[in-house]
FITORLO-990443 format. One line per 10 residues: number of its first residue (from 0); their letters; for each residue x, z, y of C-alpha. Coordinates in nm, 4 decimals, always signed. Each point is the difference from the previous one (the first is absolute). Layout:
<nodes>
NUM) a) X,Z,Y  ...
</nodes>
This chain:
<nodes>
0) xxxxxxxxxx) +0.0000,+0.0000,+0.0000  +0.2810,+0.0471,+0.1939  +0.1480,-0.2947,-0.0490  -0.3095,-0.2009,+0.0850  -0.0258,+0.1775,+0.3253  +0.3479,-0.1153,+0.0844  -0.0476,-0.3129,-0.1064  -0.2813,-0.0110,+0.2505  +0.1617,+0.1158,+0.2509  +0.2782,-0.2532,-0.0518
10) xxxxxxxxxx) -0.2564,-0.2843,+0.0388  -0.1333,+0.1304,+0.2810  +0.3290,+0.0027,+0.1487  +0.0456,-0.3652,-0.0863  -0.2777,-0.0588,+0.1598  +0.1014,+0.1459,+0.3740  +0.3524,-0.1710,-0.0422  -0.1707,-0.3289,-0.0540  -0.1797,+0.0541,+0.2944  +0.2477,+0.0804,+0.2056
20) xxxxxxxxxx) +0.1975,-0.2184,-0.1329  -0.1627,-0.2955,+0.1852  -0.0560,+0.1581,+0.3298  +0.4544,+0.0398,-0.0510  +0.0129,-0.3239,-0.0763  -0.1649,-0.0973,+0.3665  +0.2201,+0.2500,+0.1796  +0.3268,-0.1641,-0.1577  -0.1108,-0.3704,+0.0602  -0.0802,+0.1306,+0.3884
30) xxxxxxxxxx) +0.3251,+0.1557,+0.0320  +0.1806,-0.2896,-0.1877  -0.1870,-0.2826,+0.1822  +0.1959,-0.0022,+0.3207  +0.3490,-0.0282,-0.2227  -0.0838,-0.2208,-0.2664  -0.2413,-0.2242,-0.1883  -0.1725,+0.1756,-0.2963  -0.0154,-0.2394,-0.3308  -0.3463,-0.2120,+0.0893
40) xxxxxxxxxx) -0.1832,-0.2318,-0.2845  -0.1843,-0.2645,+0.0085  +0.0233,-0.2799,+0.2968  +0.1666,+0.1769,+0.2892  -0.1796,+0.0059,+0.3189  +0.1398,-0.2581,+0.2754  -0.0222,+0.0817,+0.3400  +0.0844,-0.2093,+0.3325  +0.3728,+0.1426,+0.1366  +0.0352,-0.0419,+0.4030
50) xxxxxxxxxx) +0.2668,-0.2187,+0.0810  +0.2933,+0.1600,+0.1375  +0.1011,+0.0163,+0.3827  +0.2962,-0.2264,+0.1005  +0.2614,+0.1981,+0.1213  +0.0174,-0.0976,+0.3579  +0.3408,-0.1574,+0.0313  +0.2692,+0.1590,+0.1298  +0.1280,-0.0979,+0.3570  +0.3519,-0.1283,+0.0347
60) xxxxxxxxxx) +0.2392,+0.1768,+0.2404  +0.1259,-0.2478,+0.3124  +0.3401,-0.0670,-0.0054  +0.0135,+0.1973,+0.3425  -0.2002,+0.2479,-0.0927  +0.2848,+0.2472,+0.0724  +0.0975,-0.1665,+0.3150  -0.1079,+0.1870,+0.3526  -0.3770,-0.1514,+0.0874  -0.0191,-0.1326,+0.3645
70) xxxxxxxxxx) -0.2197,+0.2867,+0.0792  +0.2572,+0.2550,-0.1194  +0.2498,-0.1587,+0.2097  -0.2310,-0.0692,+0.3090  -0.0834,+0.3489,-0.0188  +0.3399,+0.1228,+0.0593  +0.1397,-0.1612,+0.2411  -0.1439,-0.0283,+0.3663  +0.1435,-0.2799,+0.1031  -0.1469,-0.2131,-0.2348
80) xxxxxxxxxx) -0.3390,+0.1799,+0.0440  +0.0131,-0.1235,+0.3428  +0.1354,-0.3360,-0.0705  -0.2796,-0.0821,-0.2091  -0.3030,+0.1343,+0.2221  +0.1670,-0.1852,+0.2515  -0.0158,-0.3239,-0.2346  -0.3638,+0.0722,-0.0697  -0.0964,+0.0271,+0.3393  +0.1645,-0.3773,+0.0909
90) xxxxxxxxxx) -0.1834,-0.1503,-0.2915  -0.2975,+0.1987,+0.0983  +0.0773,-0.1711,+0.4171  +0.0856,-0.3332,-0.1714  -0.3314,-0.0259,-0.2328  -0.2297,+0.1262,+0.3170  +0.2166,-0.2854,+0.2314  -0.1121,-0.2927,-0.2859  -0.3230,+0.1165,+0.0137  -0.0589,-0.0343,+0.3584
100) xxxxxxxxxx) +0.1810,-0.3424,+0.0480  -0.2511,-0.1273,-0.3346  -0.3130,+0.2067,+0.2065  +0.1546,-0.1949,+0.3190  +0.0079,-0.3268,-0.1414  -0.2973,+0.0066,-0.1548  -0.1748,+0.1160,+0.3372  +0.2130,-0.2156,+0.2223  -0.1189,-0.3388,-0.1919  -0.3933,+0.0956,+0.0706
110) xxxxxxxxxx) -0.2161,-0.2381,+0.2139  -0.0667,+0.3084,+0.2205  +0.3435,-0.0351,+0.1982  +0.0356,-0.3815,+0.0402  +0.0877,-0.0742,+0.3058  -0.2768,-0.1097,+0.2049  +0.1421,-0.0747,+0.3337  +0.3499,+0.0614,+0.2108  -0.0347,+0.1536,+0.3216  +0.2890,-0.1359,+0.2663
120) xxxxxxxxxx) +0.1430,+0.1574,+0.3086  +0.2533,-0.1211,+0.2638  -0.0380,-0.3857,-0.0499  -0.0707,-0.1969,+0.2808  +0.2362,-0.2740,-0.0830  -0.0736,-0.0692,-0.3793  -0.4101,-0.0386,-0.0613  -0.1439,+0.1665,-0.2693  -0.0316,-0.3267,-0.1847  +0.3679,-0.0106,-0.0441
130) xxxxxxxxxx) +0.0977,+0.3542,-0.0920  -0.3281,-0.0116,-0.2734  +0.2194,-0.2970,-0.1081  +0.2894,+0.1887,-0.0775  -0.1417,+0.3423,-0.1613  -0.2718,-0.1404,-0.1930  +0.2455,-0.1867,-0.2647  +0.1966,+0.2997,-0.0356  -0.3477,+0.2461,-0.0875  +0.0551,+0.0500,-0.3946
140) xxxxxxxxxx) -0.2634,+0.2531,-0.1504  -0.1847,+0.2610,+0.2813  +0.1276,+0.1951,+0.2900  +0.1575,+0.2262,-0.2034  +0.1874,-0.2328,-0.2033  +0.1190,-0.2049,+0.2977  +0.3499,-0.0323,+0.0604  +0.0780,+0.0785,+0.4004  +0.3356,-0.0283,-0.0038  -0.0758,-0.3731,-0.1312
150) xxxxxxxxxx) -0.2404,-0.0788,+0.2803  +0.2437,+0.1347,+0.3273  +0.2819,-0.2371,-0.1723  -0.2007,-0.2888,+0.0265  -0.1888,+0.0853,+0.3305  +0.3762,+0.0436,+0.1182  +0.0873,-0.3429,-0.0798  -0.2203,-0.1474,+0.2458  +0.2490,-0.0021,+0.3512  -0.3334,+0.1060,+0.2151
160) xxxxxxxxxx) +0.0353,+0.3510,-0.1850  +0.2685,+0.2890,+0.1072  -0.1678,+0.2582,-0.2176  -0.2617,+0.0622,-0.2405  -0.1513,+0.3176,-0.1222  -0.2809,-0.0212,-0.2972  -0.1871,+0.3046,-0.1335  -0.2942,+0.0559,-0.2519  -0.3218,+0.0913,+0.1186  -0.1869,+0.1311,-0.2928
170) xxxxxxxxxx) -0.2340,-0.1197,-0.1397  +0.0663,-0.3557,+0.0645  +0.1497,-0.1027,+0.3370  +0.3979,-0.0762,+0.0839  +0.0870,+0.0490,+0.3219  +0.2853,-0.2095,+0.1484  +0.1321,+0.0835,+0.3438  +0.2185,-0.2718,+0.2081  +0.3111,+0.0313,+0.2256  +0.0328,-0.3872,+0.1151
180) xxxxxxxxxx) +0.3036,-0.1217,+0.1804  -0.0386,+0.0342,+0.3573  +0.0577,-0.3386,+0.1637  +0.2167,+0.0989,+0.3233  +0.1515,-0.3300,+0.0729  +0.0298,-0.3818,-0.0601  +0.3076,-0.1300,-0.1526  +0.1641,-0.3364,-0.0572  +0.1774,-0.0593,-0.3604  +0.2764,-0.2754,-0.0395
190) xxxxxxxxxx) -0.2427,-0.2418,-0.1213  -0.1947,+0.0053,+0.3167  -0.2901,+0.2016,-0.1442  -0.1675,+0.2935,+0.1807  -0.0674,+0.3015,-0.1599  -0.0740,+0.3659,+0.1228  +0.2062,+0.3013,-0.0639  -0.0309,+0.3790,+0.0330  +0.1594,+0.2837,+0.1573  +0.2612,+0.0121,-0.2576
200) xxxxxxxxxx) +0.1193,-0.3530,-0.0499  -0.2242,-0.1109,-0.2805  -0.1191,-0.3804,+0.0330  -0.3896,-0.0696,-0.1173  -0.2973,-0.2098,+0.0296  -0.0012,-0.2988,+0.2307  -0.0997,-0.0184,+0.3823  -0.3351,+0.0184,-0.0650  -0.0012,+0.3786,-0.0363  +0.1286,+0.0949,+0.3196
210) xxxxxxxxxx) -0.3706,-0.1364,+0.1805  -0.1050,+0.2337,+0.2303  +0.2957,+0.1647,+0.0337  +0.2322,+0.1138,+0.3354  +0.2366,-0.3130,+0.0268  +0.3556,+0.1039,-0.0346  +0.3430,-0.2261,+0.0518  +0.0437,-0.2194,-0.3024  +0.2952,+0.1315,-0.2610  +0.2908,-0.1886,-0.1477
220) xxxxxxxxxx) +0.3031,+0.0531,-0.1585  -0.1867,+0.2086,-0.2686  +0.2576,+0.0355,-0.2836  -0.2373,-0.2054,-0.3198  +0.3073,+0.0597,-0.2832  +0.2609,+0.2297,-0.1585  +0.0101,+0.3930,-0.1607  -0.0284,+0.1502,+0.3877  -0.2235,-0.2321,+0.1341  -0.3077,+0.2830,+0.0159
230) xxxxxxxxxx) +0.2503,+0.2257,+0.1676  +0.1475,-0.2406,+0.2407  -0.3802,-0.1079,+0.1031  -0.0987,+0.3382,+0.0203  +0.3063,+0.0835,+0.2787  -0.1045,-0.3032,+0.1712  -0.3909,+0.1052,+0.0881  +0.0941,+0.3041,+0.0940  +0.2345,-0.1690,+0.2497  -0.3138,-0.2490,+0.0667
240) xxxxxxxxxx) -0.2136,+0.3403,+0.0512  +0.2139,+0.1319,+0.2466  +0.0127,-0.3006,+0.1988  -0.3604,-0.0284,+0.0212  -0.0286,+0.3740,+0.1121  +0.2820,-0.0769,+0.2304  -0.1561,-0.3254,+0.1451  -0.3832,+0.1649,+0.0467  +0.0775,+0.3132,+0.0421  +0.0164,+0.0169,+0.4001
250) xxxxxxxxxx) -0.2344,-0.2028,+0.2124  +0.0177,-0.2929,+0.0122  +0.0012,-0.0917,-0.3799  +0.2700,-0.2687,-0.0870  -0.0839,-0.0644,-0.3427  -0.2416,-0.2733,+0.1222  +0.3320,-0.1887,+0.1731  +0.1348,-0.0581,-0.3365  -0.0836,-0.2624,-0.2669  +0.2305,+0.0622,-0.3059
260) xxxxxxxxxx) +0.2377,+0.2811,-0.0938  +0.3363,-0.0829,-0.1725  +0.2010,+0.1753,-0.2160  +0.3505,-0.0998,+0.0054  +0.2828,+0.2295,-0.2329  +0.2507,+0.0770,+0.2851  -0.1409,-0.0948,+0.3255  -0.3197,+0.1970,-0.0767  -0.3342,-0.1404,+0.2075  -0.0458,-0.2989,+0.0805
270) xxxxxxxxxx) -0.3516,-0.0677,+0.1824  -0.1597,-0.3405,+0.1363  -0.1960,+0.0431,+0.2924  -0.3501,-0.1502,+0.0177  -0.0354,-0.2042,+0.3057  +0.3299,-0.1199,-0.0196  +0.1247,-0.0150,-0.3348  +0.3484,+0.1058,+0.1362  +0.1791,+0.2322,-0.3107  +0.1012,+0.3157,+0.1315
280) xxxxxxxxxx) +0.2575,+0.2769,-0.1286  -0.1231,+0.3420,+0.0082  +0.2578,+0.1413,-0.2652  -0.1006,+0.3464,-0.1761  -0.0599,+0.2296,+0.2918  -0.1690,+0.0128,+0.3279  -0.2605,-0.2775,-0.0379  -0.1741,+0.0721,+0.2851  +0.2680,+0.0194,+0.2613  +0.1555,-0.3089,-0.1382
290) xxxxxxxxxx) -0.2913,-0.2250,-0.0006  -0.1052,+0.0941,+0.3628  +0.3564,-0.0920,+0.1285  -0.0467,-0.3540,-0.2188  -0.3318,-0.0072,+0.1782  +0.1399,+0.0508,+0.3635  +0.2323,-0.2587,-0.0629  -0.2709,-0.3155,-0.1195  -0.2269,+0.1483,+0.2850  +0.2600,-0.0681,+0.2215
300) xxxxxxxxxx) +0.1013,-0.2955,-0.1007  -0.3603,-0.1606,+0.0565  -0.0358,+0.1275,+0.3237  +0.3350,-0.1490,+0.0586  +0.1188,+0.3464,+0.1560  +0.3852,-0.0265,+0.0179  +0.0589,+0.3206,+0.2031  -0.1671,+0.1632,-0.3305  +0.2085,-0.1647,-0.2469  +0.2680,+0.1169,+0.1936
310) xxxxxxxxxx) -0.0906,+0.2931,-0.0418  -0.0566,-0.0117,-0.3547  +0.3452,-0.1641,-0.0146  -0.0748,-0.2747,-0.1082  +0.2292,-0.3155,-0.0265  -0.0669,-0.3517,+0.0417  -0.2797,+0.1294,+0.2126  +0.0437,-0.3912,+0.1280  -0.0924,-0.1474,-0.3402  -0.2482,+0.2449,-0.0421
320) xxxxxxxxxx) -0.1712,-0.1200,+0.2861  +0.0653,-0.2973,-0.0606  -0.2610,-0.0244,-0.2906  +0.2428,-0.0383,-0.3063  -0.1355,+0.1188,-0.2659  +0.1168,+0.3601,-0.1312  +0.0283,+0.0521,-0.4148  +0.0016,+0.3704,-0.0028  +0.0511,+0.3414,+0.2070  +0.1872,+0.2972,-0.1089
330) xxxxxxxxxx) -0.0881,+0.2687,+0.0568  +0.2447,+0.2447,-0.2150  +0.2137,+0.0591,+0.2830  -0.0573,+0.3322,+0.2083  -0.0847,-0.1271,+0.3723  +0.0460,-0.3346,-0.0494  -0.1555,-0.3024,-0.1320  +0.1796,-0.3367,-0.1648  -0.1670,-0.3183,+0.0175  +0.0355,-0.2693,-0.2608
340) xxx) -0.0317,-0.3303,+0.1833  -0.1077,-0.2918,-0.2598  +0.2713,-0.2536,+0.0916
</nodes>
C-alpha cells in the first residue's frame, strides 16, 4: 500500500514537471531568441529584409586643406583688412559708375530730349539760316547726347565768328551764343581785293560788311603770309588805332583828310591824302603834329603864299609856285618839312 501511494505520488509529480516543462521551454526560446535561431521544421517563414543604407561617401581632404584660409590670414593682418575693403569699395564705385552711364544712355537716346530748336545770341552778321546750317549736321542723338565741343569747332571755322559758346537747355533746346569779328576797317590785299579786318589784325568777309559803318582810312601793307604774320598785323592796328585817336581826337578831326593808310617796315606810316592824292610820311609817332605841318605846307602852296613857305622853310619855294607837281611830303623831321618834287 505503500508502495502504491508512492507510486502515485511519483505520477503526479510527472505530471507537474510536464507541465512546467512547456511553460520552460517558452522562457528558454524567449531568452535564446535574440542570440540565435532555435531548430525550425517545416518550410521556413520568408520575410521582406530592408535594404541597407549606403554609406554616405567619405569626403576627400583638399590638397590645401592644411594651408592658412584667406580668412585666417585676412584676419590677422590689418593691412590687408584694409586693402581689401578698400578694393570692395572701388568695385562697389565702379559697378554704381556702369550703371549710371547704361541708365544715361538709355535716357539720353529718348525722343523726350531731341533737340527741338537752337536759340542764338550775338549774331548780327551771320543769319540764322547759316549758323542752323552748320549745327544741324553735327546734332547726333538728343540734347544730351550732343557733342558741343563738335559744334564751337565748326561754328569757329566760319571767319565771321571770334567765339562761340553752346550750352544745353534741358529738355530740348541748345543754346549757341556768338562773338563775331568786329569789322573796324577796310583793307586792300595784294591781289587788289578788299576785305575788312578787326581790332587785332585778322582779315574777313568782303566790303560788303562794313555798310553802315563810320568810314575809316583804307589799310595796306597788311602782312597776308609767314609764322608771325598774326603778330606782325596785330602791332600794325594798334599803330593804325593810335593814329586814328591821334588824328580825331582834338577838333577838328583829320581822319576825314586821309584816303589810305600805309604800312611800310622801316619808314613806318605812310598816308595818301584825299583831295590830293599826295603820299605823306608820318613815321611812328606824333601823327597829328606831323600831318598839320604837311598840311600848312600844300595850303600854302595853293594860295601861293611864299612868305609862309618861308617860313616853313621850304625850298624851291619857286618851283613850288611854280605849279610842278610834288610826289610826296615828309613829314618825319621835327620842325621841318621835305618836299618830293616829281621831276
Amino acid at each position: 500500500m505503500a508502495a502504491t501511494r508512492k507510486r502515485k505520488t511519483d505520477d503526479i509529480d510527472a505530471e507537474r514537471s510536464e507541465v512546467h516543462s512547456g511553460s520552460d521551454l517558452a522562457d528558454r526560446h524567449r531568452r535564446t531568441s535574440k542570440h540565435r535561431v532555435p531548430h525550425q521544421t517545416g518550410k521556413p517563414h520568408s520575410r521582406k529584409r530592408k535594404p541597407a543604407k549606403a554609406a554616405a561617401p567619405e569626403q576627400k581632404k583638399l590638397p590645401f586643406g592644411k594651408s592658412m584660409s584667406l580668412s585666417r590670414f585676412i584676419g590677422k593682418d590689418p593691412f590687408t583688412k584694409r586693402l581689401v575693403r578698400a578694393g570692395g569699395i572701388i568695385v562697389a564705385g565702379l559697378l554704381a559708375i556702369a550703371g549710371l552711364i547704361i541708365v544715361y544712355q538709355l535716357v539720353a537716346g529718348t525722343r523726350f530730349f531731341a533737340v527741338r530748336s537752337i536759340e542764338l545770341e550775338g549774331n548780327s552778321l551771320l543769319s540764322r539760316t547759316q549758323i542752323e546750317n552748320i549745327v544741324r549736321p553735327v546734332i547726333k542723338g538728343g540734347v544730351l547726347k550732343v557733342d558741343l565741343n563738335q559744334i564751337r569747332d565748326e561754328l569757329r571755322k566760319n571767319e565771321l565768328v571770334s567765339e562761340v559758346q553752346v550750352t544745353r537747355v534741358l529738355p530740348d533746346i541748345l543754346r549757341v551764343k556768338i562773338k563775331e569779328r568786329e569789322p573796324y576797317a577796310l583793307a586792300r590785299m595784294s591781289d587788289g581785293s578788299v576785305v575788312c579786318v578787326d581790332r587785332n589784325g585778322s582779315t574777313f568777309g568782303d566790303q560788303s560788311l562794313f555798310r553802315n559803318r563810320l568810314y575809316l582810312p583804307m589799310i595796306t601793307g597788311l602782312s597776308e603770309e609767314g609764322e608771325r604774320a598774326a603778330e606782325i598785323n596785330r602791332q600794325r592796328m594798334m599803330t593804325y588805332q593810335k593814329l586814328v585817336k591821334d588824328l580825331d581826337g582834338t577838333q577838328p578831326p583829320l581822319s576825314s583828310k586821309i584816303d589810305e593808310v600805309i604800312f611800310e617796315d622801316v619808314q613806318g606810316i605812310r598816308v595818301i591824302l584825299s583831295d590830293s592824292h599826295i603820299a605823306v610820311f608820318l613815321g611812328k609817332e606824333d601823327f597829328r603834329t606831323r600831318l598839320n605841318a604837311a598840311l600848312d605846307v600844300l595850303d600854302a602852296i595853293k594860295r601861293k603864299d611864299a612868305e609862309a613857305l618861308n617860313v616853313l622853310r621850304i625850298g624851291d619855294a619857286e618851283k613850288l609856285l611854280s605849279g610842278v607837281k610834288i610826289a610826296y611830303l615828309n613829314a618825319t623831321i621835327p620842325k621841318r618839312v621835305i618836299v618830293g618834287l616829281d621831276e
